[in-house]
VOGU-26617 format. One record per residue (C-alpha): x, y, z. Coordinates in steps of 0.05 Angstrom, whole numbers. Layout:
N
{px:X; py:Y; pz:Z}
...
//
This chain:
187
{px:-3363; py:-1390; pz:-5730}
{px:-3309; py:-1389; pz:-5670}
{px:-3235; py:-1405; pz:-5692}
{px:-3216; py:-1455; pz:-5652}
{px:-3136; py:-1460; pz:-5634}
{px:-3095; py:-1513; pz:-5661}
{px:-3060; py:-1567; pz:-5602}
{px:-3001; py:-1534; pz:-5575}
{px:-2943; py:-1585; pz:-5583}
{px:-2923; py:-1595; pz:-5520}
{px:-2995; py:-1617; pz:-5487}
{px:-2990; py:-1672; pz:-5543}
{px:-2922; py:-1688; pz:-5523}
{px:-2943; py:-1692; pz:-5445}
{px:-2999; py:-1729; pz:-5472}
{px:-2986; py:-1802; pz:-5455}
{px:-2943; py:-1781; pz:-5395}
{px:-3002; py:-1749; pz:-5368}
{px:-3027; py:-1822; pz:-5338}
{px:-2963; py:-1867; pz:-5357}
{px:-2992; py:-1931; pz:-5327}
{px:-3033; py:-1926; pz:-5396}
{px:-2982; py:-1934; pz:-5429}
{px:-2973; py:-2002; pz:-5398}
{px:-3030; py:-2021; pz:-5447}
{px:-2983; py:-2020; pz:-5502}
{px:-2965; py:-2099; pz:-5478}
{px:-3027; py:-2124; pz:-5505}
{px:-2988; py:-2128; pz:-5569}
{px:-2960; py:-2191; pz:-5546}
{px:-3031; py:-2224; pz:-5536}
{px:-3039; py:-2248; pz:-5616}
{px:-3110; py:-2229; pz:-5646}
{px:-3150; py:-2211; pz:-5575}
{px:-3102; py:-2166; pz:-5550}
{px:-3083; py:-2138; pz:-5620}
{px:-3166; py:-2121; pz:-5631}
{px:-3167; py:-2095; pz:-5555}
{px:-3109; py:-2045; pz:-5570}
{px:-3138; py:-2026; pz:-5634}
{px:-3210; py:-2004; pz:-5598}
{px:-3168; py:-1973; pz:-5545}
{px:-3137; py:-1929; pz:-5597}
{px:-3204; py:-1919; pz:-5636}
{px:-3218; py:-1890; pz:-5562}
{px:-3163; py:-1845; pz:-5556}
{px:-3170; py:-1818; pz:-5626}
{px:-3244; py:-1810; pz:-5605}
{px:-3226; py:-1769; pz:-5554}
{px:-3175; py:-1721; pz:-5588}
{px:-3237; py:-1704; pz:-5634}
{px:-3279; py:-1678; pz:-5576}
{px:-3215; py:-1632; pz:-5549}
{px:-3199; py:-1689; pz:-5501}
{px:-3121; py:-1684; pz:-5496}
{px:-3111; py:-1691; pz:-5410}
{px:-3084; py:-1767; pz:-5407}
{px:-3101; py:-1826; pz:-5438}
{px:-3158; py:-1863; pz:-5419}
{px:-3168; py:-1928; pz:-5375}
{px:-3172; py:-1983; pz:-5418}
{px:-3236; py:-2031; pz:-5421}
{px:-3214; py:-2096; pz:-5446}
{px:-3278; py:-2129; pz:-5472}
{px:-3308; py:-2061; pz:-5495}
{px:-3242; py:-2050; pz:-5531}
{px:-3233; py:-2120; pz:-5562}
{px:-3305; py:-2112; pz:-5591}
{px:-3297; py:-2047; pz:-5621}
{px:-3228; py:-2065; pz:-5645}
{px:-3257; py:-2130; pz:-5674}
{px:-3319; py:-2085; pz:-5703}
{px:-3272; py:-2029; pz:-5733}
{px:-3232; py:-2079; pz:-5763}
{px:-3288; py:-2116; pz:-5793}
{px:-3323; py:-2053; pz:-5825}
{px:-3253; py:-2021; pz:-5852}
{px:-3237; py:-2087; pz:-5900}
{px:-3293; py:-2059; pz:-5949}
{px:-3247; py:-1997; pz:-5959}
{px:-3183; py:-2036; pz:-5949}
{px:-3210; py:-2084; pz:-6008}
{px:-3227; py:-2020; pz:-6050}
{px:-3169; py:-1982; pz:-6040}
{px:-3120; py:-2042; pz:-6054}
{px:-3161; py:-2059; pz:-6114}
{px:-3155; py:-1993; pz:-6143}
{px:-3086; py:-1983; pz:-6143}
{px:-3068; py:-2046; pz:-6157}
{px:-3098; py:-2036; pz:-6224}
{px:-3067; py:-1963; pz:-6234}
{px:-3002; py:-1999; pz:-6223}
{px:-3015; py:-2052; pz:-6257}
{px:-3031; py:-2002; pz:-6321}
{px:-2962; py:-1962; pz:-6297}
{px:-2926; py:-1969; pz:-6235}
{px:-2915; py:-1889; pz:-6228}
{px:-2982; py:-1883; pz:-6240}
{px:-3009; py:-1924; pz:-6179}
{px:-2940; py:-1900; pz:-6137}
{px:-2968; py:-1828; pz:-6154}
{px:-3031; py:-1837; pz:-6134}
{px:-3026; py:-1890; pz:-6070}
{px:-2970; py:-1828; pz:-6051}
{px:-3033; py:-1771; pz:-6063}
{px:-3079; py:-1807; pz:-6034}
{px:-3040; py:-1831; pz:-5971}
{px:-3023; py:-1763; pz:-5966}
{px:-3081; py:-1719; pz:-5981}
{px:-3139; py:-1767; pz:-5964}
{px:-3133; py:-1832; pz:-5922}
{px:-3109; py:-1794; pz:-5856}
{px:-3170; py:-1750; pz:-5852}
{px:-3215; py:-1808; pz:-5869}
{px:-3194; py:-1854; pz:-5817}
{px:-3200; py:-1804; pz:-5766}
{px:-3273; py:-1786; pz:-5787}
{px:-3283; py:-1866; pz:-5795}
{px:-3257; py:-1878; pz:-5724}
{px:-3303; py:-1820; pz:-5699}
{px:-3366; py:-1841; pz:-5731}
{px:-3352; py:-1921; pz:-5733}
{px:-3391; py:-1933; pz:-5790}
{px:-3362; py:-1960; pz:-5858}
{px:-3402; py:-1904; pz:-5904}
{px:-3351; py:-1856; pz:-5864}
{px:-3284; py:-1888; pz:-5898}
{px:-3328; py:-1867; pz:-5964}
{px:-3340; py:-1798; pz:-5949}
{px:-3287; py:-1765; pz:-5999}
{px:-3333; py:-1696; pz:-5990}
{px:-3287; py:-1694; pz:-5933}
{px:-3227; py:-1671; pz:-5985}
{px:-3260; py:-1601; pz:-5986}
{px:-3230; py:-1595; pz:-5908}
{px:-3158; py:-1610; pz:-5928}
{px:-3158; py:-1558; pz:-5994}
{px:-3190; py:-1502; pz:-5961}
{px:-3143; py:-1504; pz:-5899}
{px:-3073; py:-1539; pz:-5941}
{px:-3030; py:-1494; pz:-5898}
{px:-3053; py:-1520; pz:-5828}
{px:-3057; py:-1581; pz:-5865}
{px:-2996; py:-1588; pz:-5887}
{px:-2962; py:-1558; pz:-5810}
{px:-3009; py:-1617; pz:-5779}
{px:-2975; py:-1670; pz:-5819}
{px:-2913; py:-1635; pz:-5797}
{px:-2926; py:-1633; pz:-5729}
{px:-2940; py:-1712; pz:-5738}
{px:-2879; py:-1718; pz:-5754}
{px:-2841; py:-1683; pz:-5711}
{px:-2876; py:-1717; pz:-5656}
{px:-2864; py:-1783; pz:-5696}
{px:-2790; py:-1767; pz:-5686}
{px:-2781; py:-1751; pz:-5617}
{px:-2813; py:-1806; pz:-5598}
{px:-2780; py:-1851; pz:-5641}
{px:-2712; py:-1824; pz:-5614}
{px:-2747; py:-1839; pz:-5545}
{px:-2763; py:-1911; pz:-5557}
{px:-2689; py:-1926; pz:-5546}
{px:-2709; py:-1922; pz:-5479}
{px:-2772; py:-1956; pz:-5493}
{px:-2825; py:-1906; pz:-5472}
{px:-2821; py:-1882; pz:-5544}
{px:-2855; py:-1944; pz:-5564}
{px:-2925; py:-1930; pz:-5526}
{px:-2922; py:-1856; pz:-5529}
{px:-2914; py:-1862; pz:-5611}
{px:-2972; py:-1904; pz:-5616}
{px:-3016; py:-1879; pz:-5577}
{px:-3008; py:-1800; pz:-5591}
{px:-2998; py:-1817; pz:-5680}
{px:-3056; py:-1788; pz:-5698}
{px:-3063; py:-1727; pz:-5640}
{px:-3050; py:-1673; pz:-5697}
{px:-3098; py:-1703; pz:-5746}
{px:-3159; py:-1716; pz:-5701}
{px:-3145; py:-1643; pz:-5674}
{px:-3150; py:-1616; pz:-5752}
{px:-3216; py:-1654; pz:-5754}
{px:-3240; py:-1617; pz:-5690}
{px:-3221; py:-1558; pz:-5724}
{px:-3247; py:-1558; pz:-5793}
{px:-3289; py:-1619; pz:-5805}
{px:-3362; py:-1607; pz:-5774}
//
């Protein structure tokens, strides 16, 4: 099996700047429920495309193709959503470090990978998958550098969106790291 490299940091940085107009996208935000579904699809696009190796510029946005997957991700997430907030409402509700501790592990360790593989296969089994833990044990250092490297991105562009292009360029390149690990490791 080839080793495939791991992003370099600045072609995720560059990322959104690659094709800025995309970033104009970010504005659907203000459009409550359609637009909010659209830029959810959009992103489910994006994140798509980071898991194929895809890291040039952000893609041309297709607004009913993006509404409906946004509306269809949503929809087939809230079985996991339920789950999840079921589960730890009870561990908390037995003791509060308890479900802190675990909500932490699991928000950590667990729900990052999942969505990504959720968002690339778009079906709700995939949010069920926990085989998928294997990936994150087996590789913890790059693991651990990839949430790193999230956050480091997370931070420069945060210091950026005082000039507002942070904004767009945050949410659009949050998960580049993460889907790149799955191109990496998961199969």
């Amino acid at each position: 099996m080839e080793l495939q490299q791991p992003l370099d940091f600045g072609v995720a940085f560059k990322y959104p700047f690659n094709r800025a107009k995309g970033m104009l996208n970010i504005f659907w935000i203000f459009l409550p429920i359609v637009g909010w579904f659209a830029l959810m699809g959009y992103s489910v696009r994006i994140i798509q495309g980071f898991t194929r190796g895809e890291f040039k510029e952000l893609p041309v946005m297709k607004f009913e193709e993006d509404f409906s997957l946004g509306l269809m991700m949503f929809l087939k997430s809230l079985p996991f959503i339920i789950a999840y907030m079921i589960i730890i409402g009870i561990l908390t509700g037995i003791n509060k470090n308890l479900g802190n501790l675990v909500n932490f592990l699991l928000a950590f360790l667990l729900i990052p990978l999942l969505s990504i593989n959720f968002f690339k296969k778009e079906t709700v089994a995939s949010f069920f998958e926990f085989d998928i833990l294997k990936h994150v044990f087996a590789n913890f250092g790059d693991y651990v550098l990839t949430l790193l490297k999230c956050l480091g991105i997370a931070l420069i562009f945060g210091v950026l969106s005082l000039v507002l292009v942070g904004i767009p360029a945050g949410q659009f390149t949050k998960s580049i790291f993460l889907a790149d690990f799955y191109r990496r490791h998961v199969k």
